[in-house]
C-alpha positions as CSV (number, residue, x, y, z in Angstrom):
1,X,87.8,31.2,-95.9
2,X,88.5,30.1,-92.2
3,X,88.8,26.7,-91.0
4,X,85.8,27.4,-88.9
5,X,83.5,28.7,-91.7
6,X,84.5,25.8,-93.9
7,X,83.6,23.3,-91.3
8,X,79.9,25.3,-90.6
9,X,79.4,25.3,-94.6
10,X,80.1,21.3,-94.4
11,X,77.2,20.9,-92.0
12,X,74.7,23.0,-93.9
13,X,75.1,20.6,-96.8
14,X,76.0,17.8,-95.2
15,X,72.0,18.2,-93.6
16,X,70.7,18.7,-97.1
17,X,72.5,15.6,-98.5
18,X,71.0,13.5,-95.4
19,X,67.7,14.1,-96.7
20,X,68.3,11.2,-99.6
21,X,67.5,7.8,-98.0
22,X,70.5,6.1,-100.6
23,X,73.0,9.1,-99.2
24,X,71.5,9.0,-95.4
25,X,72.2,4.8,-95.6
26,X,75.9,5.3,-96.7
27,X,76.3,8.0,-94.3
28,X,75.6,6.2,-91.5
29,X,77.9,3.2,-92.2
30,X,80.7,5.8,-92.0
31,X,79.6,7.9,-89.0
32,X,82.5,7.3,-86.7
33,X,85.1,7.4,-89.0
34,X,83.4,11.2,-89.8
35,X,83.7,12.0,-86.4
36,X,86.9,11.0,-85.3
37,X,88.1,13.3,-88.4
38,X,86.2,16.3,-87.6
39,X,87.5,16.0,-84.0
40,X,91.1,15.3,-85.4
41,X,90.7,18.4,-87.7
42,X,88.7,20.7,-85.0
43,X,91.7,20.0,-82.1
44,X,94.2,21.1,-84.5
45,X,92.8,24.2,-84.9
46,X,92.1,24.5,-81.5
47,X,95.8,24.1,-80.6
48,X,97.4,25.9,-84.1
49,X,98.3,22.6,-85.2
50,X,99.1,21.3,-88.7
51,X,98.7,18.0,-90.1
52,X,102.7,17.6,-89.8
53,X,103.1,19.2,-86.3
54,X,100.6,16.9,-84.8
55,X,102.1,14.2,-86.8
56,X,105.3,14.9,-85.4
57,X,103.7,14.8,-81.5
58,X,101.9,11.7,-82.7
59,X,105.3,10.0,-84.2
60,X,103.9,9.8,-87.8
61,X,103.9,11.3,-91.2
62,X,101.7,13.8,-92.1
63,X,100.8,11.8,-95.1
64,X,99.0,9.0,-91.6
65,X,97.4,12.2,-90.6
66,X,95.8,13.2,-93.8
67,X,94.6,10.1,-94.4
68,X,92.6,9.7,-91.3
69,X,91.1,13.2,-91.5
70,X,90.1,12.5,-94.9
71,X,88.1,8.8,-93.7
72,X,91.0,7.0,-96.5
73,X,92.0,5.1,-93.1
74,X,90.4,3.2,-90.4
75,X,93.0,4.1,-87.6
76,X,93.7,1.7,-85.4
77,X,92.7,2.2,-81.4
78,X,96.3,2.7,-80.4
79,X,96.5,5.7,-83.2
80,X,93.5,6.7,-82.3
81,X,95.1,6.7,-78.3
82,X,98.4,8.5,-79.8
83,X,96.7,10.9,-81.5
84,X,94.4,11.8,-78.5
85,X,97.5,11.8,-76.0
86,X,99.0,14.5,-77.9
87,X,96.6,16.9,-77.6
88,X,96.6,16.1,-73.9
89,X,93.5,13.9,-74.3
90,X,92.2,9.9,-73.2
91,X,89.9,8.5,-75.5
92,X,86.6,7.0,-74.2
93,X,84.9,4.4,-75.9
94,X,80.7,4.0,-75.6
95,X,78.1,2.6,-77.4
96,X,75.3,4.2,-77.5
């Protein structure tokens, strides 16, 4: 199955899960981390990157990498800032 298809299957039953109050509360509390690891995962494929090629742009481990796509790690804003830069990016920052 393609990356692409795996990431459309998540949302399909990631919008049936949301319909439990208990899952919909935890869900929320982690939101951003979710996020910022879809967009990690989605610019990789986007550019034909693995976890250890954009590590390597990034000036981790792949292991760092992994970790953040998989919401194990709260990255910090200047990892967040390297990881951005190398796929030729700026990160913004809003509340909204």
């Amino acid at each position: 199955m393609k990356a692409t298809q795996q990431l459309d299957d998540l949302d399909k039953t990631l919008e049936v899960l949301l319909k439990d109050p208990d899952f919909r509360k935890e869900w929320e509390k982690s939101e951003a981390e979710y996020q910022f690891g879809r967009q990690i995962i989605a610019s990789r494929i986007a550019n034909k990157l693995s976890q250890r090629g954009l590590a390597k742009k990034v000036g981790t481990t792949q292991a760092v990498i992994s970790r953040i796509e998989n919401m194990t790690v709260s990255p910090s804003l200047r990892m967040i800032d390297r990881i951005a830069r190398a796929f030729g990016k700026t990160v913004q920052i809003k509340f909204v």
